[in-house]
N, C-alpha and C positions, 0 to 999 in steps of 0.2 A: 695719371694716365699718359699722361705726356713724357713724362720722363723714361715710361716702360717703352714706349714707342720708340723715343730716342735710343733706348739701350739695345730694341731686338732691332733696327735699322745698323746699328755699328755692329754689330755680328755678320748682319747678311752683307754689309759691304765689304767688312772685313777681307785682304787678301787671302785668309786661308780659310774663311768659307767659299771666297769666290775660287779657289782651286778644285775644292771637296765638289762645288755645284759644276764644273767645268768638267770634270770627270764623271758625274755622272748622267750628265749629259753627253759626253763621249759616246758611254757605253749605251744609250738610248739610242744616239742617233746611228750605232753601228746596228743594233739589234735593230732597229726599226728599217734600213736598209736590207737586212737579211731576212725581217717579216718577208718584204715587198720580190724577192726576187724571183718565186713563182709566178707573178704574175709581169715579172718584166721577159720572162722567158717566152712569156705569150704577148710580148708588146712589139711592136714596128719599133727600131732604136732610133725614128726621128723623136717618138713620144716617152724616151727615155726619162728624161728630165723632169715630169710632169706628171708621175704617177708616184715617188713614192713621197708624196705630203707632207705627212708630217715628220719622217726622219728630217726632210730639207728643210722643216722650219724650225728643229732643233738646231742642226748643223748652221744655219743662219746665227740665231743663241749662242751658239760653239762662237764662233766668231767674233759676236759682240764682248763675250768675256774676257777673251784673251783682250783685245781691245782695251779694255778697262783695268787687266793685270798690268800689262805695258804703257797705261800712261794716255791709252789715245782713245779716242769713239769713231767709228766705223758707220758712219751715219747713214747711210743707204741700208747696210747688214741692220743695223737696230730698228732702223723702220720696216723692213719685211721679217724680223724675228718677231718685234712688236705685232704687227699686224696675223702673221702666218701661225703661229704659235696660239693665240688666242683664237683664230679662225678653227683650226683644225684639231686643236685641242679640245672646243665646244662643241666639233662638229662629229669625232671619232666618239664623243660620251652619248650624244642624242642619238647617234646610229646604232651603237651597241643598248643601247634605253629601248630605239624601237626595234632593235630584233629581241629583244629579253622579252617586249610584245608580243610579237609578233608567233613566236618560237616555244613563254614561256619560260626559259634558261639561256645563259651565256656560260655557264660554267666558270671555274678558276680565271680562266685566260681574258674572258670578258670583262670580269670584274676588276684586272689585272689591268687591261687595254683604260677604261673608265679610269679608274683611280691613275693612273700614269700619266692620260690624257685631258684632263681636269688640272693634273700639276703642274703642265705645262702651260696652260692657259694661266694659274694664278703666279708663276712665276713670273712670267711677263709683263703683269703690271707690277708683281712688285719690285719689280725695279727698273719702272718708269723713271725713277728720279734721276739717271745715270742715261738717259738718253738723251743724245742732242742731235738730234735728227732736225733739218728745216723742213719746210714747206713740200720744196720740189721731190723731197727723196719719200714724202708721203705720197705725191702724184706718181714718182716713179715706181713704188710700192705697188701702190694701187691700182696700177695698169697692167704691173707682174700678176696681183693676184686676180685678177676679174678675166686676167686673159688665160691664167690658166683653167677657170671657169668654165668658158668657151672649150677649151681642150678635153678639160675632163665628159663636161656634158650634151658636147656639139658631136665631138670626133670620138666619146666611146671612151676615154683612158679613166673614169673615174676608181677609185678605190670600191675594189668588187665585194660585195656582202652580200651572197648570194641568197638568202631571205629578203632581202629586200628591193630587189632588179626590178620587183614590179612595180617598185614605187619613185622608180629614178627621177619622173618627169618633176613627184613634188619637192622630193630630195632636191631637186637642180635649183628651182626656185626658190627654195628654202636656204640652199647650199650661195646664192646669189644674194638675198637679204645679208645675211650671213660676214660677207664679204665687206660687204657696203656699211654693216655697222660695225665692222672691226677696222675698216679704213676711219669711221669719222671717231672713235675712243683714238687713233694717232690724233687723227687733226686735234684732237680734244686734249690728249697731252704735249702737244707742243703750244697750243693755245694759250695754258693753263703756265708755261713754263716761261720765266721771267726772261724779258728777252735780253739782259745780258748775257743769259745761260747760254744763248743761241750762235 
């Protein structure tokens, strides 16, 4: 078992999976920008930044890669990929769950959004082992994500599922738990991470 481990670990780190996964993370985080520009067309452009989730916690990923092609870690970028990517990854699958509730159907595009948005999340950890993120770029992370919390569910800019508007109050608190356990899984892999690594 260990050795299988060993063998599908030098694959994924491999440079030319990490091009294949770089690229298709490109094209996510473009499409995932062009999902959101509907609803940026109805945004104030102070709260530009802050609405379209998860392409940015791709594009974040985007970053950390090339990072890793070229030799270096981007330790700020891999603790908000870390963090962002499994936030909004888990959180784009539960919302499309509760409208398939709510609704009954999500159709092709749902099941679509779920499986793409769950890949996201599992990519993340798995390759935790190439992060070397400290302490403070967790806290700096952590303050990006909780404050855009506040943005999305204070000031109105959340990702809009209109089956679901009536449930934003438990959405936000849920969406805030959320947050808070996807900060301490970093604290938890830099913990975890032998501190020569660091």
């Amino acid at each position: 078992m260990g050795s299988l481990l060993k063998l599908a670990w030098s694959i994924l780190s491999h440079k030319s999976f990490l091009w294949i996964l770089l690229y298709v993370n490109i094209f996510g985080t473009v499409y995932g920008y062009y999902w959101y520009m509907w609803q940026l067309e109805l945004t104030e452009p102070v709260f530009w930044i802050f609405v379209p989730d998860s392409p940015t916690a791709s594009l974040f990923f985007c970053l950390a890669i090339v990072g890793w092609l070229i030799g270096r870690n981007f330790k700020l970028i891999e603790a908000l990929a870390l963090i962002t990517l499994v936030k909004y990854g888990l959180w784009a699958v539960v919302m499309n769950l509760l409208t398939l509730y709510e609704t009954g159907s999500i159709g092709r595009v749902g099941w679509m959004l779920v499986l793409s948005h769950f890949a996201m999340a599992v990519q993340a950890v798995l390759y935790s082992p190439l992060y070397r993120f400290r302490l403070i770029h967790i806290v700096v992370a952590g303050v990006w994500t909780l404050h855009n919390d506040i943005i999305d569910y204070v000031f109105g800019q959340m990702p809009i599922y209109h089956d679901l508007m009536k449930h934003m109050e438990q959405i936000g608190y849920f969406t805030f738990w959320l947050s808070i356990a996807c900060i301490w899984l970093a604290y938890q892999v830099w913990k975890k991470r032998p501190r020569a690594a660091s």
